[in-house]
C-alpha angles and dihedrals in degrees: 000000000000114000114211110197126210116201115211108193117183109278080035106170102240086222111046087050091047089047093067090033096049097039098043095035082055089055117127136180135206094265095046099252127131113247100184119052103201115213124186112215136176137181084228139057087237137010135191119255102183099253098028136012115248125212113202118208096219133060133207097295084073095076079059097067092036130111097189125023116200112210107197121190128278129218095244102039096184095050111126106263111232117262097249100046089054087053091041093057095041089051087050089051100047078054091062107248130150105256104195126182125203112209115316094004084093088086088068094043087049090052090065095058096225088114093057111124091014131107111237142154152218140158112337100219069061101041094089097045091057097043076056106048088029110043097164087064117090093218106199099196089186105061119082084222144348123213113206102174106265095015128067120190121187139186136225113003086268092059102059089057082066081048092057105044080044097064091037078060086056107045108033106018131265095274089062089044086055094053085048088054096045101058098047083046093237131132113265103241146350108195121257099239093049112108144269114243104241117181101213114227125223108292112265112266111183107228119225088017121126092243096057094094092051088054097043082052094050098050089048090052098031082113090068133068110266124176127199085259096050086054099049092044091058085046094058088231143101115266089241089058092038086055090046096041092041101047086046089061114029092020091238143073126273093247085053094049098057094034082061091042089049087043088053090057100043091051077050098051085030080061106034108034139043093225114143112245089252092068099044091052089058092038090051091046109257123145093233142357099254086057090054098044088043085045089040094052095034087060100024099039096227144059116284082232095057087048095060096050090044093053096031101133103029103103119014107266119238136187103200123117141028 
């Protein structure tokens, strides 16, 4: 029979740790038999869990026996792993088991430097934070999950739940995926390279700079057509100064920054209004309908289409206005 092994380390995320438990424990075969055996382990007697403290039956030895260890994520991603945990992993690795993180759990999985030179995810809002602590990792913030091999990397908790039915698939066939699915009444599977769905914020202004008012100024026209040239020539500048100035202080190019600011509108009139995307196209400032899906899904990562069906619900739709 195949472990699979959940670490639970202190600060462990109730539902990323659920998520494995719940899904593997649920697997059934043809013939009715069990094929993973799920054990709960922890490098202490007891560990926090937010609300309630868990305390896992089984210790560290049991990474020894495992053939898959579930990292879930932690409350603090970037605290320092206990050294034994981190030797424990890597001997499990040299070993050959499947070592697999669920959201965040992907900053254990990166201290132990068995994702160097790999490309791996995790939550997008955390995305940032690893490719900074963990440079030799290529961090890809718009996939659900990456499968490297050995190592399996996931996003947001419900997506390791994708992760989950994905490597059932694998191991056991689709048919036995779909019973899996099934019974925890989830879809079988979102591919692993769709993307994440990531709410864009409003665009980073740097307040007090000398470029503030000429951003202001960008988000209140992004309905209408601006060119490179019409922005430099409200910012009394050459367009060769305006791209240098303006990447120094927001990291990006004039153009990328209002087509995020157009983007942010249009997730905000895709969730609130009724509106049809041709109309928000035109409302957010794009020449035609076909630019702003191919910009929507290029920065979103989706259709808008998808992202209203996704969101429906979220805010109360309205029809009223322009």
């Amino acid at each position: 029979m195949h472990t699979v092994a959940v670490l639970a380390l202190d600060g462990v995320i109730p539902f990323d740790a659920a998520t494995p438990i719940e899904t593997f424990s649920r697997v059934r075969l043809p013939d009715g038999t069990a094929p993973y055996r799920v054990r709960v382990c922890s490098p202490a007697e007891e560990v926090s869990a937010g609300a309630f403290a868990l305390r896992a039956p089984w210790g560290l030895d049991v990474l020894a026996e495992a053939d898959t260890i579930v990292l879930p994520g932690v409350a603090e991603p970037a605290a320092p792993v206990p050294p034994e945990v981190l030797d424990a992993l890597r001997e499990a690795a040299a070993r050959g088991t499947r070592i697999v993180s669920v959201c965040v759990g992907a900053f254990v999985l990166a201290a132990t430097e068995l994702l160097d030179g790999r490309r791996a995810t995790t939550h997008w809002l955390a995305a940032p934070l690893l490719a900074r602590l963990y440079p030799a990792i290529e961090v890809d913030p718009e996939v659900l999950y990456v499968d490297s091999g050995q190592f399996l990397t996931s996003a947001g908790a419900a997506a390791g739940l994708d992760l989950c039915m994905y490597i059932i698939r694998r191991d056991h066939g689709s048919a036995v995926a779909a019973d899996t699915a099934r019974l925890t009444v989830m879809p079988l599977e979102r591919e692993g390279g769709k993307a994440q769905f990531i709410v864009h914020q409003r665009p980073p202004v740097p307040r007090g700079s000398a470029m503030e008012p000429l951003l202001n100024w960008l988000e209140e026209n992004a309905e209408h057509e601006l060119t490179l040239g019409t922005i430099a020539d409200r910012a009394g500048m050459s367009t060769r100064t305006l791209n240098r100035r303006f990447r120094e202080q927001t990291g990006t190019t004039p153009l990328q920054w209002l087509h995020r600011a157009r983007i942010r509108k249009a997730q905000y009139l895709l969730e609130t209004t009724a509106h049809p995307v041709e109309r928000i196209a035109e409302r957010v400032g794009f020449g035609s309908p076909t630019a702003f899906r191919d910009r929507f899904k290029r920065l979103v990562g989706t259709s808008p289409h998808a992202y209203r069906h996704a969101f429906r619900g979220t805010r109360p739709p309205r029809e009223a206005g322009p």
